[in-house]
C-alpha positions as CSV (number, residue, x, y, z in Angstrom):
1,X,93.4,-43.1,-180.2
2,X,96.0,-42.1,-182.9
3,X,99.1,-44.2,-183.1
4,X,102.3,-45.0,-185.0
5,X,101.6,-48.3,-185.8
6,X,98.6,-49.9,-187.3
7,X,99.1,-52.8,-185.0
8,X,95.9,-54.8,-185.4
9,X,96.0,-56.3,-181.8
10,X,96.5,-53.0,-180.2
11,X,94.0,-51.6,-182.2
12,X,91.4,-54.1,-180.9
13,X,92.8,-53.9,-177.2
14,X,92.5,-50.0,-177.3
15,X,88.8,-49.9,-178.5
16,X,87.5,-52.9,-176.3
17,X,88.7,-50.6,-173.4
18,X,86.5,-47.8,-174.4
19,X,88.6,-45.7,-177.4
20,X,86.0,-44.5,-179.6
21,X,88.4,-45.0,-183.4
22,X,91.6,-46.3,-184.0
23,X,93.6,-43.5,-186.2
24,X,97.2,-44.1,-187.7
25,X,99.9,-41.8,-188.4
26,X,99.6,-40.1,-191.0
27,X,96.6,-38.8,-189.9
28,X,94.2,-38.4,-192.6
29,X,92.7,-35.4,-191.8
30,X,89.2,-36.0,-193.6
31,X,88.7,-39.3,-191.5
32,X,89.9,-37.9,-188.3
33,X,87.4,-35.1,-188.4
34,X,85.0,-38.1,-189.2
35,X,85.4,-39.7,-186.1
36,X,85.5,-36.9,-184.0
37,X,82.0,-35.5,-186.0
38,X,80.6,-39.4,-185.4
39,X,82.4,-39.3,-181.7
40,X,80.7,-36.2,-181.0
41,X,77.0,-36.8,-182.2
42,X,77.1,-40.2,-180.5
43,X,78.0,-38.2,-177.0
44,X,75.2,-36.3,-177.6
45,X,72.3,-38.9,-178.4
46,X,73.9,-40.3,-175.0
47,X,73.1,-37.6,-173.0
């Protein structure tokens, strides 16, 4: 989830209910591809 707020409770909320990484505006692009990357390999070992 990306957000404009780096509200801590809404950040917890959001990944309880399934949201793979919290990300706050501005993006920081190196972490964002991170999380996606990580995001993506996970998927996969799911499958």
């Amino acid at each position: 989830m990306v957000s404009g707020t780096s509200d801590a409770a809404l950040a917890q909320r959001t990944l309880a209910r399934g949201a793979f990484d919290y990300v706050t505006k501005p993006v920081d692009l190196e972490h964002l591809a991170q999380s996606v990357e990580t995001a993506v390999m996970m998927k996969r070992l799911e499958s």
